[in-house]
N, C-alpha and C positions, 0 to 999 in steps of 0.2 A: 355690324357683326359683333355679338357678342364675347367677349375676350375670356382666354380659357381660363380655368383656373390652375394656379400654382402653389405647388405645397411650398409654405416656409421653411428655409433649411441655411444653418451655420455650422461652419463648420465649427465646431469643439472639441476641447484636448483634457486631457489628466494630467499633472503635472505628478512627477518624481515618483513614478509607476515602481512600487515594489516589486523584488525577486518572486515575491509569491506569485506573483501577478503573469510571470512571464516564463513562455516556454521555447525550449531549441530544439532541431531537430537538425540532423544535417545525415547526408547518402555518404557511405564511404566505400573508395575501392581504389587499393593498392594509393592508400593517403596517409601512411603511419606518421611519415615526417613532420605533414601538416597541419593533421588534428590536432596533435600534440601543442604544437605552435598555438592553433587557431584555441584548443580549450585553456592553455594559459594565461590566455590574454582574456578569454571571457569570464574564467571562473575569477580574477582580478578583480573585474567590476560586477560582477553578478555570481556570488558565492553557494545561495541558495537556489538559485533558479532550476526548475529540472531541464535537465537536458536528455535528450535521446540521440544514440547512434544507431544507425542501422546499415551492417552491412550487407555491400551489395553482389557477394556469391563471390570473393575476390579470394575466398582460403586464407585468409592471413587474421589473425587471432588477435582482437580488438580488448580483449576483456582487461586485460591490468592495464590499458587507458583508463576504459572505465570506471575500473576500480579506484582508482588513482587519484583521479578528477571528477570522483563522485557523479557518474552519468550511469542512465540506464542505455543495456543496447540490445538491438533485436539482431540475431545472426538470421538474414534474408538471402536467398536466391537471387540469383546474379537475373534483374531487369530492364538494365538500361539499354532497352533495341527499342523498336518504333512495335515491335511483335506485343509488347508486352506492357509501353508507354503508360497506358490508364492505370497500369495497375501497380508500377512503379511510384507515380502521382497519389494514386491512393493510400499504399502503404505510409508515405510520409505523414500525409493529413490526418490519418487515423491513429498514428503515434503523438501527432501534436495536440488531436481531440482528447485526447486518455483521458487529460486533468483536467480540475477546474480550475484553468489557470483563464485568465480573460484574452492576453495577447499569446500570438503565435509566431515566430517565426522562422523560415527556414531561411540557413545561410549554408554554404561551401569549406570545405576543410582549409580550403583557404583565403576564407574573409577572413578579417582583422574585429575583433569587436573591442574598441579603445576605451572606452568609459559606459556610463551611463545615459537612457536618452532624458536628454530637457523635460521632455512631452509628447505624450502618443493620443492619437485621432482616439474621439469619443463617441465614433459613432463605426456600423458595419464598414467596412472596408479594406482592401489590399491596398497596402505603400511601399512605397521605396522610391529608387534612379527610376524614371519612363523612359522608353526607349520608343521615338517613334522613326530612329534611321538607325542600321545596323552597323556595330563594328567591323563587321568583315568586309561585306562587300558594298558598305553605302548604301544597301535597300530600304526603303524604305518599308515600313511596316502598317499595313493595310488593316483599316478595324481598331479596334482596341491597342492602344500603348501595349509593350511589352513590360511588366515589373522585371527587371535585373534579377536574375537568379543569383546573384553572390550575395544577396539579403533581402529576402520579400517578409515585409512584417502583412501580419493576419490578424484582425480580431476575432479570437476563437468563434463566433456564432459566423462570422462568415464563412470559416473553413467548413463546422457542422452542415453551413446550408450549401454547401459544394459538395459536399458527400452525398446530402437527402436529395438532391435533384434527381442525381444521376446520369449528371451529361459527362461522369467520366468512364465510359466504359468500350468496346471493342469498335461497334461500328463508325461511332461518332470520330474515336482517335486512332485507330489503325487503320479501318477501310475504308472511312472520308476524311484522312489526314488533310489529303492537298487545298482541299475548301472547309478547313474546320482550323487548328489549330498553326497550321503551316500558312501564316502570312504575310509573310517575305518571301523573299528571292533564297538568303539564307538558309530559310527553314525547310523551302522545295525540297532543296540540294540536298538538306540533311533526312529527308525524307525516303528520299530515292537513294542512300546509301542504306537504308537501314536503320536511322539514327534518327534523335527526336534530341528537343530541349524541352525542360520541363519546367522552365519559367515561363514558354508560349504557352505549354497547355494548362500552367496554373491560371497565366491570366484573360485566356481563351475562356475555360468554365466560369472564372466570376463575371464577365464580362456577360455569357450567356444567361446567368439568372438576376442579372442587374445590378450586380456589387460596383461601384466606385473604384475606380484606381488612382491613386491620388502619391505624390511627387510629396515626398519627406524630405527634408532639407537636414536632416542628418544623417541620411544616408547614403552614399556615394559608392554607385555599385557597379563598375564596366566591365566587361567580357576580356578585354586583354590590358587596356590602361590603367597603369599602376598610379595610385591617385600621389599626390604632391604630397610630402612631409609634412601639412598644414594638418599632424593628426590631430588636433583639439576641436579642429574644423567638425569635425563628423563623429559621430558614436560609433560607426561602421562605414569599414571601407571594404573594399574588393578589387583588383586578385592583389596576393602578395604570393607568388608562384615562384621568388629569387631565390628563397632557401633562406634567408637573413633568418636574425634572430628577430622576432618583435617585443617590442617594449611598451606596455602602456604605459599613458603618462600618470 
C-alpha cells in the first residue's frame, strides 16, 4: 500500500504581538459594573488596541465608557435567543473584521485581561481553554472542543473565512440547532429553552470549514470557575463575576 501523503505543518508563534496588531470585541447587556472593570484592566496592558463594544438591545447607555476608555461601540438590537443566534455571532465577527488588525479576540465583560501575551499562534486558527466536558453538567462535548467563550482569540483571516463561508446563518443554527452547533447535553437544554452559547457556535463554524482549535497556555477561560490568584500565570482569565476590584500586575 502505498502511504498517503502528509502536508508538513509546525506549529509557530510571534512573539511580543503589538497593540496595533490586536483587536477586542466583547457583547454587552446590563454589564456596566463589569466592563468597566474588564476595560481597566485591559486598557493597562494594551492602551492602543482597538476595542469594540456592542450593545446588546439592554437600553442602558455605554457611550462615556467608551469614551473614557477610548473604544468604539455599536448600539445593537437585543440578539441573544437561539431566534436570532447567527446573527448575534455575525455581528461580533464583523466588528472584529473592520481592521487590519492580524489577531482577534472576543472576551466577556467579565474576563480579566492581566498583561500582555508571551506569543500568539502564527498560523490560521481559534485558541483559548478546550472544553471537551462541560461545567454544568459533566457532558461531554461531541465533535469539536468547545473554545471558552470568556476569551477566544482569532486570527483575523480565520474569522474573515467564517464569515465568507457562510455556515453562519438561519438553517444551519436555528432550524438544525440540535445536530449542528448544540453538542452537548448542556447546549440541548440550552436549545430547548430558547437560548444558545456562542462560544459552541463560534467553534462549531471553524470547525466546519477546517480551522484548527488549538489550547493557549495563557489563557484560562471557565464558565463558572474563578481561576486561582496565580494572575502572572495567564494573560487572561475568566469569570471574575465577585464584584472585587481587579488589579493588574
Amino acid at each position: 500500500m502505498r502511504s498517503l501523503p502528509i502536508a508538513p505543518f509546525r506549529m509557530t508563534w510571534h512573539r511580543d504581538v503589538p497593540d496595533a496588531a490586536i483587536a477586542w470585541a466583547m457583547h454587552l447587556h446590563q454589564s456596566r459594573g463589569q466592563v468597566e472593570r474588564c476595560l481597566q484592566n485591559l486598557r493597562t496592558s494594551h492602551p492602543y488596541s482597538r476595542v469594540v463594544l456592542i450593545s446588546d438591545g439592554d437600553g442602558d447607555d455605554y457611550g462615556d465608557i467608551a469614551r473614557t476608555l477610548g473604544c468604539d461601540l455599536v448600539e445593537g438590537a437585543h440578539m441573544h435567543a437561539l431566534a436570532t443566534c447567527h446573527l448575534y455571532v455575525i455581528r461580533i465577527l464583523e466588528a472584529l473584521s473592520a481592521g487590519d488588525e492580524t489577531y482577534c479576540f472576543k472576551i466577556d465583560p467579565d474576563t480579566a485581561v492581566w498583561r500582555r501575551f508571551r506569543a500568539l499562534p502564527a498560523f490560521s486558527c481559534l485558541f483559548g481553554t478546550l472544553e471537551t466536558l462541560t461545567e454544568g453538567r459533566l457532558a461531554d462535548v461531541d465533535g469539536p472542543p468547545n473554545v471558552q467563550g470568556g476569551c477566544i482569540g482569532m486570527t483575523a483571516d480565520a474569522v474573515r473565512a467564517i464569515l465568507a463561508a457562510g455556515v453562519l446563518n438561519e438553517k444551519n443554527c436555528v432550524e438544525h440547532w440540535r445536530t449542528t452547533w448544540a453538542r452537548c447535553a448542556d447546549m440541548q437544554r440550552a436549545g430547548e429553552r430558547g437560548q444558545f452559547c456562542d462560544d459552541f457556535v463560534i467553534s462549531w463554524a471553524a470547525d466546519q470549514i477546517g480551522l484548527p482549535l488549538l489550547a493557549h497556555p495563557e489563557i484560562r477561560s471557565r464558565w463558572r470557575r474563578e481561576a486561582p490568584s496565580r494572575r502572572g500565570e495567564w494573560a487572561v482569565t475568566h469569570p471574575h463575576k465577585t464584584g472585587r476590584v481587579l488589579v493588574s500586575n
